[in-house]
C-alpha positions as CSV (number, residue, x, y, z in Angstrom):
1,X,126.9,34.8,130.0
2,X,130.2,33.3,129.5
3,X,133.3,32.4,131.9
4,X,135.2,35.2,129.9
5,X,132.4,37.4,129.7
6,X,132.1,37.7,133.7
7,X,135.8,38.2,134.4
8,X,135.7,41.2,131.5
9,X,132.8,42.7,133.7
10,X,135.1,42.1,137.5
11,X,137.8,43.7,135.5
12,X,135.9,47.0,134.8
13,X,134.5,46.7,138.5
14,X,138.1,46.1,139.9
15,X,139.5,48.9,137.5
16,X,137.0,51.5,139.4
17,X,138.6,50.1,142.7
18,X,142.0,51.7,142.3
19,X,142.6,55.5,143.6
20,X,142.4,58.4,141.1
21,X,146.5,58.8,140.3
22,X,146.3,62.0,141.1
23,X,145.7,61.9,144.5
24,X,148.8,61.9,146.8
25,X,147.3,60.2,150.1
26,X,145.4,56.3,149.5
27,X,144.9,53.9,152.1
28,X,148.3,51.4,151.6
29,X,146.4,48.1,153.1
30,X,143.2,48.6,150.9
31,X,145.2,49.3,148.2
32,X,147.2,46.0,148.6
33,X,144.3,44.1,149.0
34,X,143.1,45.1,145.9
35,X,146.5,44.5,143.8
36,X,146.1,40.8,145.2
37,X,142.5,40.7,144.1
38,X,142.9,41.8,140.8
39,X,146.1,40.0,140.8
40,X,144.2,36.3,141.1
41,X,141.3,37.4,138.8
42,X,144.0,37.8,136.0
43,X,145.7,34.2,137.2
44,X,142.7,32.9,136.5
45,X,141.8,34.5,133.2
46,X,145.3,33.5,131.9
47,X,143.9,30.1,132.1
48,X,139.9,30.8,131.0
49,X,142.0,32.9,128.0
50,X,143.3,29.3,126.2
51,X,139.7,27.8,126.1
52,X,138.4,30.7,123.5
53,X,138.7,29.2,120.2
54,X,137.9,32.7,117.9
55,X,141.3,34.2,117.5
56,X,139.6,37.4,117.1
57,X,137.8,37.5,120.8
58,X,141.4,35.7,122.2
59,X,143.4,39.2,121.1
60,X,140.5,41.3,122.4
61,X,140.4,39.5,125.5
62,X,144.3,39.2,125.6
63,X,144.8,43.0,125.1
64,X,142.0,44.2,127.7
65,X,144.3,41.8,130.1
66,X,147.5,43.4,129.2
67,X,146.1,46.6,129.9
68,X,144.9,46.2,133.1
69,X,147.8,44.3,134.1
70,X,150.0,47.4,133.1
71,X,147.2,49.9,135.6
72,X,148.0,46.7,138.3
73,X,151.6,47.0,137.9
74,X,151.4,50.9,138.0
75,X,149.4,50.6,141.6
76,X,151.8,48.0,142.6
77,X,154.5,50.3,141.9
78,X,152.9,53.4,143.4
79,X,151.9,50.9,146.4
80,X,156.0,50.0,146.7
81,X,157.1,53.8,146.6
82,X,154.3,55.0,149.0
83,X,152.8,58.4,148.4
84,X,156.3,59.5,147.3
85,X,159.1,61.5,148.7
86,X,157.7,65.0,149.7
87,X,159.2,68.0,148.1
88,X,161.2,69.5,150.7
89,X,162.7,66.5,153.0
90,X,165.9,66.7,154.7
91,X,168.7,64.5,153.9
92,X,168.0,62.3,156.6
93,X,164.0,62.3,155.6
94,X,165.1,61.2,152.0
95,X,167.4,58.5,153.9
96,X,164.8,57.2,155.8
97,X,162.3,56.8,152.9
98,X,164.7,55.1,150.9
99,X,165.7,52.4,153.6
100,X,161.8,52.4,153.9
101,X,161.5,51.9,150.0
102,X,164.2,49.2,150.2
103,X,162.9,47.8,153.0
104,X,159.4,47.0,151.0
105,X,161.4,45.7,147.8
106,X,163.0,43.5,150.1
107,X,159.9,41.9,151.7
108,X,158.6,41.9,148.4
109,X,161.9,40.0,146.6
110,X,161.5,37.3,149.8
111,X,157.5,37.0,149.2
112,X,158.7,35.8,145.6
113,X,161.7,33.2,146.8
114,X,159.4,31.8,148.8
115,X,156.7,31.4,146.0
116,X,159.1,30.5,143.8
117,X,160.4,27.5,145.9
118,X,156.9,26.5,146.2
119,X,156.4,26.5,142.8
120,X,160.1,24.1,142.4
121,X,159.0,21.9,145.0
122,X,155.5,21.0,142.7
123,X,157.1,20.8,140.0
124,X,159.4,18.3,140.9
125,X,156.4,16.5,142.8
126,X,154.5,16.7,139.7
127,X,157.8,15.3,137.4
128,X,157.7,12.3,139.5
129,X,154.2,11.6,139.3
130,X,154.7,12.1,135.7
131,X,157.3,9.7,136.0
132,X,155.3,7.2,137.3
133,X,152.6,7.3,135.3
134,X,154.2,6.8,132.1
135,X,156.2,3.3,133.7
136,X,152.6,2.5,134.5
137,X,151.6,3.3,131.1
138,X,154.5,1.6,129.5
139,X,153.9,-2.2,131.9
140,X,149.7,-1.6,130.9
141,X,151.0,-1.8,127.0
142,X,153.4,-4.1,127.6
143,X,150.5,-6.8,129.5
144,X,148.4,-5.8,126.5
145,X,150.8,-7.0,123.8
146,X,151.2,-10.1,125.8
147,X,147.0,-10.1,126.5
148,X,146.6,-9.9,122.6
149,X,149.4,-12.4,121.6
150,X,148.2,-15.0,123.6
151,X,144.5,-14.5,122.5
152,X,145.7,-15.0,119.1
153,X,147.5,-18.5,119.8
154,X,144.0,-19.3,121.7
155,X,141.9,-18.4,118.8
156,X,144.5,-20.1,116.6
157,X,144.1,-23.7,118.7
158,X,140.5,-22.9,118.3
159,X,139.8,-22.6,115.1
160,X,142.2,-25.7,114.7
């Protein structure tokens, strides 16, 4: 069985793990725990994804991943907004659900600075090892040139 093959097959599991939609009450912590799950598994298809070489499999594969991402994104929503506003809430309820609501967005929009600083900061330590690697590069080719020229006016005196 093949890389791809076993992350289709903990897709289909991890699609069974999400509530029915049609139940208002579902455990918020369980539910977030599985949004992070199936979250990574789809990180780490993206990058399985690029080694398929049959264009075919790579949409099939692709499409089945866009889906479930969209059924993620829906439980990540529903997980944001909570079991939803009930019917008949006072002003003040709604008031307090919405700072509630907001509240989550807002962990949720600092979660992602923070990521996204991470991901600046690598970058930029990856830049300058890239950096580096191509002066290296570049003084290697530059002591080959002068390697090969002088084994030339060796193999010149040589010969005679």
């Amino acid at each position: 069985m093949s890389m791809i093959e076993t992350y289709l097959e903990a897709l289909a599991e991890l699609q069974e793990g999400f509530p029915d939609e049609k139940s208002e009450a579902f455990d918020a912590n369980a539910l977030k725990a599985h949004v992070k799950e199936c979250k990574d598994t789809l990180k780490e298809m993206k990058v399985a994804v690029h080694s398929i070489n049959d264009p075919k499999k790579k949409k099939e594969v692709t499409d089945r991943m866009n889906a479930f991402q969209a059924l993620v994104d829906k439980n990540e929503k529903r997980l944001l907004l909570g079991n939803g506003p009930a019917p008949k809430m006072t002003q003040e309820e709604r008031q307090h659900e919405s700072l509630r609501i907001l509240e989550n967005s807002r962990k949720q929009l600092a979660e992602t600075e923070e990521v996204g600083k991470g991901i600046l900061t690598n970058l930029d330590s990856q830049k300058e090892t890239i950096k580096k690697s191509t002066a290296n590069a570049r003084e290697v080719n530059e002591n080959l040139q002068q390697s090969t020229s002088l084994l030339n006016k060796m193999s010149k005196w040589w010969r005679g």
